[in-house]
Structure formats: C-alpha cells, structure tokens
N, C-alpha and C positions, 0 to 999 in steps of 0.2 A: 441593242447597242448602236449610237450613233455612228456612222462611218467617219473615217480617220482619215480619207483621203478626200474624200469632197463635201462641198459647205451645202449643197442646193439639189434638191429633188424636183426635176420637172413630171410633171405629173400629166398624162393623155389617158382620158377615156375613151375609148373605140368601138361605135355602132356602124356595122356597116359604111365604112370610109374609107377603104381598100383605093376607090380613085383618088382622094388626096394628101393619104399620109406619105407619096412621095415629095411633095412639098414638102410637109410639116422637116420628114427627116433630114430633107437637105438645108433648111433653114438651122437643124441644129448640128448637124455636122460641122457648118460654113459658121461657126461660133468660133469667135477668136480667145476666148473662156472653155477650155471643157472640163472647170471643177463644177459638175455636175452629172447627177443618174438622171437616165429615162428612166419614167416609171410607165409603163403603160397597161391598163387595166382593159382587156376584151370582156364587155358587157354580151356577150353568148350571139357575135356577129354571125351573119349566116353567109357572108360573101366573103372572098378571099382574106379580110385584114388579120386574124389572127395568124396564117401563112406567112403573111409579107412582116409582122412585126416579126417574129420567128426569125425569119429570114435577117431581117438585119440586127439582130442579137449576134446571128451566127457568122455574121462579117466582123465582130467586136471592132468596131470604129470609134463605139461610143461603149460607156461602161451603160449598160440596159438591164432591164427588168420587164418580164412580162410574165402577168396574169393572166386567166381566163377564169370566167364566171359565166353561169348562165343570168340569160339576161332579167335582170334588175333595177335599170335605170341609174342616171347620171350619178344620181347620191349615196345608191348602194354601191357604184365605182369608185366613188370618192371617197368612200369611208374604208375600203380595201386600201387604198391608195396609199392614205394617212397612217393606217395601223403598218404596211410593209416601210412604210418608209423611213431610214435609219439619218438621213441627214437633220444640219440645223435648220434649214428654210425649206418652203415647198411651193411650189406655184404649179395653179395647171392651164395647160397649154392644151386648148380643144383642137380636136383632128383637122376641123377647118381652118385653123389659124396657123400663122407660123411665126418665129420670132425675126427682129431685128437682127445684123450681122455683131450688135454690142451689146445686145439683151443681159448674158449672163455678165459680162465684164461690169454691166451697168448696175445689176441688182447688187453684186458683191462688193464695188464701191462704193455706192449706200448704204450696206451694210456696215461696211466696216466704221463708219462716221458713228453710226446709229446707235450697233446693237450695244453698247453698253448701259443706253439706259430701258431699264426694265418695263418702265410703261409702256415701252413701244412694242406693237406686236408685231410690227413688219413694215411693208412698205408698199405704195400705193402707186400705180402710173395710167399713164394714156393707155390706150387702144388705139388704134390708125385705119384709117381705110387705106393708107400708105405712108412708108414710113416717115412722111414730111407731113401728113395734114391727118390731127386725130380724129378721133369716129365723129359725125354728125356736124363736125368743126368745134368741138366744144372740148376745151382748155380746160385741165384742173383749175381750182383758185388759188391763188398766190400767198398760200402758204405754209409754214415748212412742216408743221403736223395737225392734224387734226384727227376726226372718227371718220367711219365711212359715211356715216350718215349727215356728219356735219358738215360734208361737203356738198353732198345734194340741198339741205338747208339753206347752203351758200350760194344757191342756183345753179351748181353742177347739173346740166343732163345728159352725161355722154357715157360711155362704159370705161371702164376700170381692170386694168393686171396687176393683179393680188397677192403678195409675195406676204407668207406669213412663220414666223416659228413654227416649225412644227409641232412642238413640244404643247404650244396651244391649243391647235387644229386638234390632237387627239383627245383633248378634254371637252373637246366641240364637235361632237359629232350628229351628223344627221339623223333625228330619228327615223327607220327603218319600223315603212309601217304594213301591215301587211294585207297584198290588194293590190296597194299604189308604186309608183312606179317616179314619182316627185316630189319634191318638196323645196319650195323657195330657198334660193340662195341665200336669202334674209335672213330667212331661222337662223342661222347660223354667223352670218357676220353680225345682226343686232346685238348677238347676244356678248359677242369679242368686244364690240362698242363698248357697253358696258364698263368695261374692266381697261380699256386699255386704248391709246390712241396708234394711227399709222402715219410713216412717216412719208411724208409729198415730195417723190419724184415726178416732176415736170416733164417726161419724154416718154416718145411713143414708143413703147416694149413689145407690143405684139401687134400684127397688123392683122387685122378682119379677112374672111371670107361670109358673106353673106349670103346664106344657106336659103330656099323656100323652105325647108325642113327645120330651119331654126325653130329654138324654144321659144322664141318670139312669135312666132309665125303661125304657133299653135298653143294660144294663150285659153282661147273659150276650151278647147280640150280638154287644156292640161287639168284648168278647173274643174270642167264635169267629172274627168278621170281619176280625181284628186281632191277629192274633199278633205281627206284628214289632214293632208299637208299644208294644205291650205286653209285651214280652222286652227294652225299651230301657228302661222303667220298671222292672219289677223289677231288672236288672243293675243300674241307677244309685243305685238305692236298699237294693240288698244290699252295694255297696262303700263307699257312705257312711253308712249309717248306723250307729251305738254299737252294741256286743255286746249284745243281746238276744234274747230269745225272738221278736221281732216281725224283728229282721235275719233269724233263720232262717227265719222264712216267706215273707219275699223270695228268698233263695237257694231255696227247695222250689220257689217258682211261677217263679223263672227257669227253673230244671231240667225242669218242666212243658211250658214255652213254647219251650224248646232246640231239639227235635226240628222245631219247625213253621215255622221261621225259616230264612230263604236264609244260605246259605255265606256272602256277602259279610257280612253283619250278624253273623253268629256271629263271624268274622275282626276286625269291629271292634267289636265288642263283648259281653265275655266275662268270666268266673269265673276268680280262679286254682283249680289243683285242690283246693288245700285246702279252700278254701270250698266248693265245689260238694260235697264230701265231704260237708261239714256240714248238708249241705239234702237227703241220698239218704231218709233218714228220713219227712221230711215229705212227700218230692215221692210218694213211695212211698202214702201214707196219702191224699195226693188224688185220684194216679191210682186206689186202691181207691174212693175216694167218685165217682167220675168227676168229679173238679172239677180248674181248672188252675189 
C-alpha cells in the first residue's frame, strides 16, 4: 500500500559508510521538504553504520526505514529497496552523496507539472561537485524530456539524479544472479527507456563525494567479478541499439563474456547467430588485447 502521507522514497544503500552518513543525514534533515521516507538498506556492513542508522531512526526527526541484509551488493540493496518502498517516487541517494537544501521541494515541483502524463517515468537532473557547478561541468541538454540514453546521444557526459515512479522500478528489477555481486545500472534504465521518457530538470540535486572506492574506480574488477551482469548489459544493448560501429562492439564484448556465463543466462539471454557473426571480428581483436 502506497503511503498516504508522503509523495517520495529516498533510498541509501550502506557498505561500510559509518564515516559519512553524518553528512548525508544532515543534508536531509536541513530539507526544507520533509514529504518524504528514508529508506535505508544495510548491505551486511561490518563497521558501525547499521548502529548509527538505528540510532537516527530512534531520534524520529525524519520518518525512516531501515533494513539489514547480509551483504549482496548495490543491486540486491536496490531491489530490497524498491519492493519496501510504499511511496509514488523513489530516488536513491548513495552514502557518499548528500542532497541540496531544495532537493525534495525541487523534485515534487516537477512533479507535480509532470506526473499526469503517463509517458513520463520520472525525472532527471544534475549531480554537482557543488551545488553551483555540475559534475565534470557538464550541463544536461536543453530539453524538457527525453530517454536516459537520448541524452548521452545528445553528448551528455556527466552523471544523472534519478527520480522515478516507483510503481515502474518494481517491474524493473535487477536480475540477482548468483555469485555476483553487480550488475550495470543500464540493465535497468535501458530497459525503462524503452517504454517511456524522463522529464529534464536542469539543477544540481545531489552533490558528489568522490570515493577511491567508487564503482568507477573499480571498473576492470567489477568485470572480472561479474561476468553475468555484464553479458546481460552487452546482450541488451547489442539488440537494441541502431546499426553502428558502437552496436558492434557490444555484440564483440557479448561474445567475450559468452563463455563465462552459466547455461541458465546464456538460455535467457542471447544473440541471434547472425549477429553474434557480426561481432567474431572484434571479440577476436580483444581476446588478442586480453580485454573482454
């Protein structure tokens, strides 16, 4: 059952963050908005943060939620997240990040413009390195909706705060594979694309902290650590997307990640032969570079 009293689920996954979800919280205490739940999901932290969310549950300053899980990575936090969560919107706000002092006021007033038409699955904005200059310096594009991906198209390269119906997110959930520990972000909003566009808020909603630990930071890992998640990304994104040089490279690193992936995932998801044809080329030129 949807909640009746607030429009917005923020959503925190929590590994080991004990040092900085004193920030995070004070950024959403100092919300001039509080129609919204924390949601916060302990992926089976081993340093103090399940303590400290605890702890500020039991000050009720905010209306809160928290989980514990052992640990299963960001996706399997996120798919907890989405099934507890009773609001119309969800966004999530990683432990290193914290919002602007207009964040929620911001999101619920584009809402409300928005949400009546049905295409729209949500809403899209900056990232900041501070709340006056967005990440990398790079500006959405100037216009009032589009897909996620249409905007990178558009030469977006910068990062994205994600505000989505909920009602959506639970029909899009991450496959949970077992082993692994991730799975691309993409799998999941390509698939939204799809069906449905988001609507282009132009202002920086969450400002960055910039982790060495970031998922960025641990990309060859995440790969070797993650073949199936990553054989789920390439497949989705060599069948969808336009004939190009760049779809070929999705078919070569499918074809890379074929061999390392269990029987049951290769059965649901897969290349027709033609294509895989088309990608023997490149898969061949990586396997020479030892890259997948």
């Amino acid at each position: 059952m949807k909640s009746e009293t607030k429009k917005l689920t923020v959503f925190t996954p929590v590994y080991n963050r004990a040092g900085m979800l004193p920030d995070l919280y004070e950024s959403l205490l100092s919300q001039d908005n509080k129609d919204f739940v924390w949601l916060a999901v302990d992926d089976g932290s081993t340093d103090d943060s399940l303590e400290l969310l605890n702890s500020y549950a039991l000050e009720g300053k905010l209306e809160m939620k928290v989980f514990h899980q052992e640990n299963g990575g960001k996706m399997r936090a996120h798919n907890r997240g989405v099934e507890m969560a009773e609001t119309e919107l969800f966004v999530c706000l990683d432990s290193d990040d914290r919002f602007t002092f207009h964040t929620v006021s911001d999101i619920l007033k584009q809402w409300a413009a928005v949400s009546g038409n049905s295409a729209v699955a949500g809403i899209v904005a900056n990232k900041g390195e501070s709340e006056d200059k967005a990440l990398y310096g790079e500006e959405l594009p100037p216009v009032s909706s589009d897909t996620l991906s249409g905007l990178y198209e558009k030469g977006f390269k910068g990062e994205t705060t994600l505000i989505y119906r909920t009602e959506i997110l639970k029909k899009h959930l991450f496959p949970e594979i077992e082993g692994e520990k991730y799975v691309p972000e993409d799998v999941v909003y390509d698939e939204i694309d799809r069906e449905y566009r988001l609507s282009v808020l132009n202002k920086i909603l969450t400002v960055c902290t910039i982790t060495d630990d970031g998922l960025t930071d641990r990309a060859a890992e995440l790969r070797r650590l993650n073949p199936g998640g990553w054989y789920i990304y390439y497949v989705n994104r060599a069948r969808y997307s336009a004939a190009s040089l760049l779809k070929l490279k999705y078919i070569s690193h499918y074809l890379r990640f074929r061999p390392l992936v269990s029987p049951e995932l290769k059965e649901k998801y897969s290349l027709s032969p033609l294509l895989s044809l088309m990608g023997i080329p490149g898969a061949i030129a990586l396997m020479i570079a030892g890259k997948r």
